[in-house]
N, C-alpha and C positions, 0 to 999 in steps of 0.2 A: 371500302369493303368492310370495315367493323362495323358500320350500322346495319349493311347486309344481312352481316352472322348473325348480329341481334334480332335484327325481324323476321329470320329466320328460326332460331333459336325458340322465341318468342310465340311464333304459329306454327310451329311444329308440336310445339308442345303439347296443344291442344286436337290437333288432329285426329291422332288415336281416339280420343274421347268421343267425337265426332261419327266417326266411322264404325264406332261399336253400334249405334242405333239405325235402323231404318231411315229415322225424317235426315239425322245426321247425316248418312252417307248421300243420298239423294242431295242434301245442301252444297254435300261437296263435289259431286258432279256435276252439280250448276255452275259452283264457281269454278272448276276449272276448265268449265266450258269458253267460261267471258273471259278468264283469267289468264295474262300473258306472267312467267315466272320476271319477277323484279332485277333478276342478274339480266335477262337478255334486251334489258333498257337499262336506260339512266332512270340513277336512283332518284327520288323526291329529296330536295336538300332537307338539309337540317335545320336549317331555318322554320322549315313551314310548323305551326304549331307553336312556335316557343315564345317570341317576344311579342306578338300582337294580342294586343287584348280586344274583351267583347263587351258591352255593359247585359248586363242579365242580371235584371230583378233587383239592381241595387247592385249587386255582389259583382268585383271584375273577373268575368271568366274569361281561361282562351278559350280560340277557335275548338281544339280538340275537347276540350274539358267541357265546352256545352254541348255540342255533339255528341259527349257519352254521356252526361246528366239528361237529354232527351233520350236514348239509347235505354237508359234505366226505366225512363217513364214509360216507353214504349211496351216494354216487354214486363213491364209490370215488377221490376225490382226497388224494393221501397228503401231508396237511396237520398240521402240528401246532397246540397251542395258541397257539404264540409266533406263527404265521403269521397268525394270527385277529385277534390282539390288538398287531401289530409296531406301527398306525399310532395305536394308543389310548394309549400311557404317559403319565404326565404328568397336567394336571387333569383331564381326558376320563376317562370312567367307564366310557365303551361308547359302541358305534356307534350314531348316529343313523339316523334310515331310508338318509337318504341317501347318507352313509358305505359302510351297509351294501349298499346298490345297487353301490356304484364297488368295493367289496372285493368284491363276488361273481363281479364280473365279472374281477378279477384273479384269482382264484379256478378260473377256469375254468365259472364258473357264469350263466347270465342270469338275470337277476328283474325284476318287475314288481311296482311296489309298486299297489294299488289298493283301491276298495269293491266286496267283494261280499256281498252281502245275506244272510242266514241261510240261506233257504230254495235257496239256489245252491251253498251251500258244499258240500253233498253233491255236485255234478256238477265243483268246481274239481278241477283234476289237483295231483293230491300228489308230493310233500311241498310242505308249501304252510305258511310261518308265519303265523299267528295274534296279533293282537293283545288283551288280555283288557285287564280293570279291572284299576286300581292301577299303571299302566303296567309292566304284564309283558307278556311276550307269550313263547309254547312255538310249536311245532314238530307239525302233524300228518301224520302220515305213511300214514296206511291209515285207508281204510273199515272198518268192522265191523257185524254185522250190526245191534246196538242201538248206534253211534255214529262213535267213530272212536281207531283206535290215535294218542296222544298223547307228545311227551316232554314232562314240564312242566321247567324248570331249577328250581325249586323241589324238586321230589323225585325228583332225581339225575338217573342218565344213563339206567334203564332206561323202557320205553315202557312207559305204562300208557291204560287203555281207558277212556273218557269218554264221557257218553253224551249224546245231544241236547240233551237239557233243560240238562244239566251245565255243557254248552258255553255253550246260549243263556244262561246265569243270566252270565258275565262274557265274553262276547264283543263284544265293541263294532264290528262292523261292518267292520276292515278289515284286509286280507291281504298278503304279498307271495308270490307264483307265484313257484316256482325250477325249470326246469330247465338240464340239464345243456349248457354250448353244444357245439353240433355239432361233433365230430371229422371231420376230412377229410381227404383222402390228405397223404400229405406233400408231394409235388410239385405238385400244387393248392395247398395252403397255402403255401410258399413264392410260387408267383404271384399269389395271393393278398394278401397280408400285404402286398404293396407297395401295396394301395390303402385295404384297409379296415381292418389293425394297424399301419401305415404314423405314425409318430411326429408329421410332417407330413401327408403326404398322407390318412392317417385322417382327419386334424382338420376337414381340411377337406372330406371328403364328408361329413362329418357334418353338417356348417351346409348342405348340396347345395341343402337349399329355400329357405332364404335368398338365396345367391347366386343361384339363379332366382328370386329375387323382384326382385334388384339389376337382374338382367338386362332384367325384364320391365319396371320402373323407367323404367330408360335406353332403353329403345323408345320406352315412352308419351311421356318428354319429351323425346325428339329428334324424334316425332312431332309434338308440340305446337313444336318448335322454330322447325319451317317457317311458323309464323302470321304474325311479325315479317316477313317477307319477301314472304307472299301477303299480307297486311294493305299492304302500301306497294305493291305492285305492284295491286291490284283501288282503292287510292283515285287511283293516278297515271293508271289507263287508263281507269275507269270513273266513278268519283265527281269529282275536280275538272275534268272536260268537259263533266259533264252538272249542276255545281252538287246532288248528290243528298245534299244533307247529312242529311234524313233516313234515308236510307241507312246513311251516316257514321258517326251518333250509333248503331244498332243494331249495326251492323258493329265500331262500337268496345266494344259495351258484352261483345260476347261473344268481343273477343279480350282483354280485363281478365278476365273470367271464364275465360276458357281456361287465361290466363295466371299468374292466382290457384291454379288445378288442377295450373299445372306447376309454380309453387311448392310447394305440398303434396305433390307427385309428388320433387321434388329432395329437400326434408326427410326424407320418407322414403326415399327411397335411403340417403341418408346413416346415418339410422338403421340402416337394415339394414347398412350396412357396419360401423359400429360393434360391431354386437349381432354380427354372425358374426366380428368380430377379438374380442372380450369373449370369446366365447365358445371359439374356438381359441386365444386367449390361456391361460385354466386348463387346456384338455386338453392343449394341446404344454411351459406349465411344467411342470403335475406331473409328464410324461413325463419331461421332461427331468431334471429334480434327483432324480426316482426314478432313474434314470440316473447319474448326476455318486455319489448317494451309494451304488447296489448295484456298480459299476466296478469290476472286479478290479486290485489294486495294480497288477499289470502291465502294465494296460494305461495305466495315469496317466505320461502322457510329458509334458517342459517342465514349469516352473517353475507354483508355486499364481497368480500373476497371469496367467501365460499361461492358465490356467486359465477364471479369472475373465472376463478378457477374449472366451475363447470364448463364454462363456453370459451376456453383456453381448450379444455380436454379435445373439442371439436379437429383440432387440427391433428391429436393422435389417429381420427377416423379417418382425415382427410388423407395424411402421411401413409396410409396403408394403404389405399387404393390408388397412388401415387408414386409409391418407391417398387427398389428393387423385387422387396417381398413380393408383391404382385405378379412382378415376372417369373419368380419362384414357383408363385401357386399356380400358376396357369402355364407350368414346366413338368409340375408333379403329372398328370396324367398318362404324360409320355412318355414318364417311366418303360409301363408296358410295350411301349412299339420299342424300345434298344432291346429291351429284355427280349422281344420276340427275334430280334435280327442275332441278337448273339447265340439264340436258338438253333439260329439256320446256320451261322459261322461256325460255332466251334460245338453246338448240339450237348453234352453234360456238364458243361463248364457255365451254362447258365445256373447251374444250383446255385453256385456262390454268392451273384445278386438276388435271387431268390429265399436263401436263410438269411443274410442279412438285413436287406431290406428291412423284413419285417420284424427283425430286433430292432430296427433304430426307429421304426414308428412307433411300435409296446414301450417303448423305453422314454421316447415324447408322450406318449399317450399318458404314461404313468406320472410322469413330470408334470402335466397339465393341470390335475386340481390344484396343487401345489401353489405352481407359475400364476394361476387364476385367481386364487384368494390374494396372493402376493399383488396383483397387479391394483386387487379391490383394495387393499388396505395403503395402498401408494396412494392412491388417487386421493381417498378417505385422508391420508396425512399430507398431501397437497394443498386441499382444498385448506384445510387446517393451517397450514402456513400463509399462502395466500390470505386468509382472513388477517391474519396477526400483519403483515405486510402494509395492507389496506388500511386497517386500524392505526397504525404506527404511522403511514405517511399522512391519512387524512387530520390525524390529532397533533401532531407535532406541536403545535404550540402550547396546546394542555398538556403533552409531555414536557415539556421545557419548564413551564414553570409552576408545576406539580410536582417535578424530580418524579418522575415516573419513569424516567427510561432506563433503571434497574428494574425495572418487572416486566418492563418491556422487552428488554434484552433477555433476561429467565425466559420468556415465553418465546421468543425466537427461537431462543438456544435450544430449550425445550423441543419444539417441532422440528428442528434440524437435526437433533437426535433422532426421533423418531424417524423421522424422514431418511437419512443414515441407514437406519439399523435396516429398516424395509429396503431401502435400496440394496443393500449386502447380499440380502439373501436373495432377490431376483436374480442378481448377477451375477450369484454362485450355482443356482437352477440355470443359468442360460448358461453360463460356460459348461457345466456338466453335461448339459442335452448339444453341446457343441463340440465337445472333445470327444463325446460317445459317435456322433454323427463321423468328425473327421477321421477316428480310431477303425471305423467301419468302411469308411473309403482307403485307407491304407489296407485293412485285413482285407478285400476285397483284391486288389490287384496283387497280393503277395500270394493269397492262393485260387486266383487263377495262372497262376506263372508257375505254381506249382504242380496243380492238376494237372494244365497243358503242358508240359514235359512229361508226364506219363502215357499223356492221349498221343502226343507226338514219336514217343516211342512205339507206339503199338498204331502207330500210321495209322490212326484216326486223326487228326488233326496236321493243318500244313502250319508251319512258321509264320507265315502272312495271316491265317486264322485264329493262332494265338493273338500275336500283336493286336489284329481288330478284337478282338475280345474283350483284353486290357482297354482298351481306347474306349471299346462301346460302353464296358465295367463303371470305367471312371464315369462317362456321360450320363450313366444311369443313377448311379448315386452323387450326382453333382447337386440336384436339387435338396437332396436331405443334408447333405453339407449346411445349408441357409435353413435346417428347420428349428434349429434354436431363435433366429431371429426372426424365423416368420412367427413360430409361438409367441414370442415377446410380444410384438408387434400385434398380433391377433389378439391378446389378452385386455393389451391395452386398448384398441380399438373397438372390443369390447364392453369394457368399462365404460369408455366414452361414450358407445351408443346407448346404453342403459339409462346413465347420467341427463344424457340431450334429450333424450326416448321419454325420461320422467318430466322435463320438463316440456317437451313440446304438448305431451297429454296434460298437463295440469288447464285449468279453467282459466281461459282471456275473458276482457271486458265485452267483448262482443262476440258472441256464440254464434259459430255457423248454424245452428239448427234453428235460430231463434230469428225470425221478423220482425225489424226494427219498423218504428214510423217516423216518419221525416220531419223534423219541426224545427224548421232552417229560422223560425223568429219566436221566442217564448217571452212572454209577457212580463211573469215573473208572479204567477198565483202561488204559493208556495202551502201544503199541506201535508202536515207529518201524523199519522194517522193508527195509533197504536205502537208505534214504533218499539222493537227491541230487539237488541245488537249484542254481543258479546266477542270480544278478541279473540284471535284463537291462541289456545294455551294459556286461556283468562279462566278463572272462576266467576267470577260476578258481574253479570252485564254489566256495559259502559252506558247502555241506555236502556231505560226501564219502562216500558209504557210510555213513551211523549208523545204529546198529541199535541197540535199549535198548528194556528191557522195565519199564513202573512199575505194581505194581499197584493197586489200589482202597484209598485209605486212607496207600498209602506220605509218607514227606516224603522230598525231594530238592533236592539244588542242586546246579549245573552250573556249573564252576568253567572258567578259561580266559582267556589274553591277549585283548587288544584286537583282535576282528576273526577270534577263533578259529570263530566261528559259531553262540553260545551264544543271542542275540535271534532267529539265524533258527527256532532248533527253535521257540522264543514264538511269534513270526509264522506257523510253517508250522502250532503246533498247535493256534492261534485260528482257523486257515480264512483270513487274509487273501492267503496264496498257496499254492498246489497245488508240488507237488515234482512234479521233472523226471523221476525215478526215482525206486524204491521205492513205498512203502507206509505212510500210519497209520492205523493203528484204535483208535477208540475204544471199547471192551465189544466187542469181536471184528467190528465193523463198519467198514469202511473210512471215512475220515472224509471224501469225494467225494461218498460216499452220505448222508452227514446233512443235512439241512436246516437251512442256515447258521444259522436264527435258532433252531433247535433248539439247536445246538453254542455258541451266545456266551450263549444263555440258560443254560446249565451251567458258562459255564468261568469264571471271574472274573479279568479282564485289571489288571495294573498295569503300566502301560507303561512306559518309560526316562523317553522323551520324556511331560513331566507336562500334561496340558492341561485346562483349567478353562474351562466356558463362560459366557457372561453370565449372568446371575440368579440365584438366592438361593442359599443353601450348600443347603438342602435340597434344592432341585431337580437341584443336581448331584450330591447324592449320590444321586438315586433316578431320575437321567434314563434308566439300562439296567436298569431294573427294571422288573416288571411291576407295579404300583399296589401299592408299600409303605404299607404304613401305619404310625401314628407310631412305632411300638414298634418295628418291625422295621427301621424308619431311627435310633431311637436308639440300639437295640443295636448297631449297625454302627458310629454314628460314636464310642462307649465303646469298642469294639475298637480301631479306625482310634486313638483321641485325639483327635480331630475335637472331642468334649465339652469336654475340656480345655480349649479357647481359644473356642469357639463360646458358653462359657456367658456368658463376659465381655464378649461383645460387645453393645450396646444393642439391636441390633437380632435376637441369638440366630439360629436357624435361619432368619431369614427374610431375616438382611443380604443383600444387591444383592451379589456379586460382577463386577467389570470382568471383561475380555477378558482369557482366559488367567487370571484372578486374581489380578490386578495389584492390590497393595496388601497383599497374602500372603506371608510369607515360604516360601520354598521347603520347607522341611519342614511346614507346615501343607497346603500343595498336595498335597504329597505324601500325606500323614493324609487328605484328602479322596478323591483320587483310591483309598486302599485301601477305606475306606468304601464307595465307589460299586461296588467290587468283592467286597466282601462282605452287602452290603442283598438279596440275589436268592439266598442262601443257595445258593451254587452248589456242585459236587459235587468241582471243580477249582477250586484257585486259579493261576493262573500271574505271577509277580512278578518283575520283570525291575528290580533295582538300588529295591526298595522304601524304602529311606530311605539313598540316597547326599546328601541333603539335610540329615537330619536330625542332631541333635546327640546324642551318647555317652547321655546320660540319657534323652530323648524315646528313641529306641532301644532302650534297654531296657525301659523301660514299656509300649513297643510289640511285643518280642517275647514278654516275660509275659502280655498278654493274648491273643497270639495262641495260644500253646499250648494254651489251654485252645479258643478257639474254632474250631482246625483242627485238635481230635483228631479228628475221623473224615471229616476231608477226603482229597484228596490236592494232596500243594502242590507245585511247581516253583519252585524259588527259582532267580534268578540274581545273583550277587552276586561283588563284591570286597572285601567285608567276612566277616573270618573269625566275630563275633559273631555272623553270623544265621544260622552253621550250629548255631548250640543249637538252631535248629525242625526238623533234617532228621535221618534215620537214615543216609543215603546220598550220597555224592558222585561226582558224574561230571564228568573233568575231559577237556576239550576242547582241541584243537591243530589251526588249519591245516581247519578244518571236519571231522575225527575225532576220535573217541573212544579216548582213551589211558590212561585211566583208570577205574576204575566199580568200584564195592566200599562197603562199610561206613565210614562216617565213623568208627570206631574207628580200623579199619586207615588209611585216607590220614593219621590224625590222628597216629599212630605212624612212619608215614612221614615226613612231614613233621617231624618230631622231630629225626630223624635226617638231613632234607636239608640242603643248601646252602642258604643265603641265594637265588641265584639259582632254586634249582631250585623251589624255595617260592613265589618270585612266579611261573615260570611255571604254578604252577598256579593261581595266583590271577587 
């Protein structure tokens, strides 16, 4: 049943979207024409989709994942392979149904996974995937007259013609319906998009019926609430005068039973609040960290704990839509119905919740700027500590043998302070907006107990009318009793969303508004074309005018002092930031236009900065791969050296690597990290200081095998070592973010012959 709720979940989602347009709603009357609901059959196992592969094009796809990369073709979405398969690397073999729901609809596409019967599949709307025997499943695209046009991924990409029987002999019953979702103007779509692609606010229309069930919940038992109250006031006025205890015993047995019902009525409320935070819980994370990890470098401002800290604050959003406060806020409305029954019961003795009341919201209300800056300046000294936290654990070793950990402690202590003082005085605004709230439920039933002994002297009021009054009193101002913590709570839940809200709007590597083109194989024609860069909160570009031409196949290294701007052309030609001016192209195509996982699928990154992540050396070496298999990760770490020290270890390719690869010497990190850059047999390498770790011999071992496995690449080497120009034909040396140099590693090597001492290093 959980893969149920998912495919459910999954195509529900999209539905709404569907049904706003003409062609949509029409598509959806089609399929629920052919369309049997997947609870009133057995489900499609889980299997189908996952472990079988398909060969296409060179590249292993599954069944599902060529299905929607033809799916993309179809409908004209300019998708590559890597875009298909970005979220499968790793153990995953292919998309599950499910998966494949949630990528289609990133995709640009709606689908509907479901059963429809044989004899319907002639009227479902196509293209429409198929699940057969053996867990495969193709892609049918067109009726024909004896069947229907088919792609099977079994026998390649072109479509071939299948006939009924064909079908019916491995068709098992169940389908997903794709199409394409509705395009809409752009100015609509931006008003739009603030409700139902909304990071937040999506989430939560999407649970819509839930919270109308919470709503409709919190009626029934604030309806039932009023029993306790008519139950004491019908046995004060009517039962103990007239001795009617058979009465009593009936009276009693169906406010136990009423009261049993608003039990089970509270339970599930609860439930439902649970199930719709569970539930906007997965759709606002995944949002988010797809967020946090497609984030153009430039827009990553403050320190990696500040970071942290902001997507920590996530769970203050989620805890309010979640806890009890919720049930508070969707309690307050019903204020007015006790207020109106104590109206009818005791008629002037409602003034009392009436002046009150609305002193203990003036009195929140007043508290709120307050409470609100307070909450803004927590977060601000959170995020603050968290960095220091971050900094402190990831440098421990430069703490240790710097003696730095007296400044480091100052600066803890420091933010702990702060952090302190802010907390004090939140806590000192919520108790005060807490004790005003409780002080107002106590002055609340002292004088109504008082008024009604006067209204009962002048027999307007019965004793059973008092008492419901008090009762109703108390139930009316029971929600303001929680409005100090639902302030809290609200403030902060605010913060959080401001915090999340700025980072979801900042700029990803890949713009929804923007059309990518697919270029699943790049050569490696490399043209930087005016180029200029500047960091941000830099004065003086890092790159100034470069212009340099490499072609397909060349070797190169870019030579240059500390800060000449040799790692930016790295960075600008991985895609991880766009140039201010100029132009690059990669195969005569602007590199703007490439589809980022297109371009890092081709270019093989060794970065300065060496990072290694938890789990086993194989996994690191094939974590930016598309599903190597063993050979194509052994060859890589024979190249790399990786073999070398991997063989001796007990546990070989499958040792546990710590954080960063702590336990590794620095030149083994390094051998790892060039492995992981050549296991995806890319067309480009780019090498930014590949073995400033390593030792004279590992070095040479490692530029020997490299020769042989990057003759018909093209390589970019950056280096301060004059040995690793035996891989290149060509040097381009760098000053000050230009180019001062650029010619044949003969010629600079003759040069250099004849330089200075000085003029030698600066070109190194």
């Amino acid at each position: 049943m959980p893969m149920l709720t998912r495919l459910r979940a999954a195509g529900g989602a999209v539905r709404a979207r569907l049904a706003a347009t003409r062609l949509g709603a029409r598509y959806l009357r089609l399929v629920d024409e052919v369309a049997v609901d997947m609870a009133e059959v057995s489900p499609p196992p889980r299997a189908w989709g996952q472990p079988v592969l398909a060969e296409a094009g060179g590249t292993r796809l599954g069944y599902l994942e060529s299905c929607l990369l033809h799916l993309c073709r179809y409908h004209d979405i300019g998708t590559g392979r890597a875009a298909v398969m970005a979220d499968t690397s790793g153990d995953r073999c292919d998309l599950d149904i499910a998966a494949f729901l949630a990528k289609a609809e990133d995709l640009g596409l709606v689908a509907r996974a479901c059963a429809v019967p044989l004899e319907r599949l002639g009227s479902a709307p196509l293209p429409a995937v198929v699940m057969l025997d053996g867990q495969r499943a193709a892609l049918l695209l067109a009726r024909t007259r004896g069947g229907f046009e088919m792609i099977d991924p079994d026998h390649g990409d072109q479509p071939v013609e299948i006939g009924f029987a064909q079908l019916a002999a491995g068709y098992q019953g169940h389908a997903i319906l794709v199409a394409r979702a509705p395009r809409r103007n752009v100015g609509v779509e931006r008003d739009e998009a603030g409700a139902s692609d909304h990071w937040f606010w999506g989430a939560i229309a999407r649970n819509r019926a839930l919270y109308g069930q919470i709503v409709l919940a919190a009626f029934v038992s604030n309806i039932l609430g009023l029993l306790a109250a008519i139950f004491s006031m019908v046995v004060y006025d009517r039962i103990i005068p007239n001795a009617a205890t058979e009465s009593l015993i009936a009276l009693t047995t169906g406010v136990v039973v009423a009261l049993g019902f608003d039990f089970v009525i509270r339970m599930l409320r609860a439930a439902f609040i649970d199930r719709a935070g569970e539930r906007a819980d997965l759709i606002m994370g995944r949002r988010i960290f797809d967020q946090l990890l497609n984030l153009q470098m430039k827009a990553r401002k403050g320190s990696t704990g500040a970071m942290a800290s902001r997507l920590r604050e996530f769970e203050s959003l989620r805890d309010f839509f979640t806890s009890a406060s919720l049930v508070a806020l969707v309690d307050l409305p019903f204020v007015l119905l006790f207020l109106f029954v104590i109206y009818w019961v005791a008629g002037p003795l409602v003034l009392v919740p009436l002046v009150l009341i609305p002193a203990v919201v003036i009195s929140g209300a007043l508290l709120q700027p307050f409470m609100a800056r307070l909450a803004t300046t927590m977060h601000a000294e959170g995020m603050t500590k968290q960095g220091v936290l971050v900094e402190a654990v990831s440098g421990i070793e430069a703490i240790k043998v710097t003696g730095a950990a007296s400044l480091m402690r100052e600066r803890w202590e420091e933010s702990l302070r702060h952090q302190s003082a802010v907390g004090l005085k939140t806590r000192l605004f919520g108790q005060l907006a807490f004790n005003i709230a409780g002080s107002a439920q106590q002055m609340a039933q002292i004088l109504t107990v008082f008024f009604g002994v006067f209204l009962i002297g002048d027999n307007a009021l019965s004793m059973g009318g008092l008492i419901a009054a008090v009762l109703l009193g108390g139930r009316a101002m029971a929600p303001l009793g929680q409005l100090a913590q639902i302030l809290a709570r609200f403030n902060h839940a605010v913060t959080a969303y401001r915090s999340i809200d700025a980072l979801m709007r900042a700029p990803t590597d890949k713009a929804a508004t923007r059309t990518y083109l697919s270029r699943p194989r790049i050569k490696g024609d490399i043209q930087f074309s005016g180029v200029r860069f500047r960091y941000p909160d830099q004065s003086e570009p890092a790159l100034d005018g470069v212009s340099f031409a490499i072609k397909p196949g060349e070797k190169v290294a870019i030579l240059g002092k500390v800060g000449s701007g040799k790692t930016t052309v790295a960075k600008l030609l991985l895609g991880l930031y766009e140039p201010d001016e100029g132009a690059i192209r990669l195969d005569q195509t602007d590199l703007r236009q490439i589809d980022p996982l297109d371009l890092r699928g081709n270019i093989g990154p060794v970065l300065q900065d060496v990072w290694l992540f938890s789990g086993s050396v194989r996994r690191n070496i094939a974590i930016g791969a598309t599903r190597p298999n063993d050979a194509e990760i052994l060859r890589a770490a024979e190249a790399a050296g990786v073999h070398d020290f991997v063989r001796e270890m007990p546990g070989g390719y499958d040792v546990v690597l710590r954080e960063r690869g702590e336990g590794l010497s620095g030149g083994q990190r390094q051998a790892i990290t060039i492995a992981r850059a050549l296991v995806g047999d890319p067309g480009i390498l780019v090498m930014d200081e590949p073995t400033s770790m390593m030792d004279p011999a590992s070095e040479q071992r490692l530029i020997a095998r490299l020769k042989d496995e990057l003759a018909e690449k093209t390589l970019i080497v950056i280096t301060h070592r004059t040995s690793l120009l035996a891989l290149v034909d060509r040097v381009i040396v760098m000053d000050r973010g230009r180019i001062v140099a650029d010619g044949p590693k003969a010629i600079l090597e003759r040069r250099a012959a004849k330089a200075t001492e000085p003029e030698m290093t600066s070109w190194q």
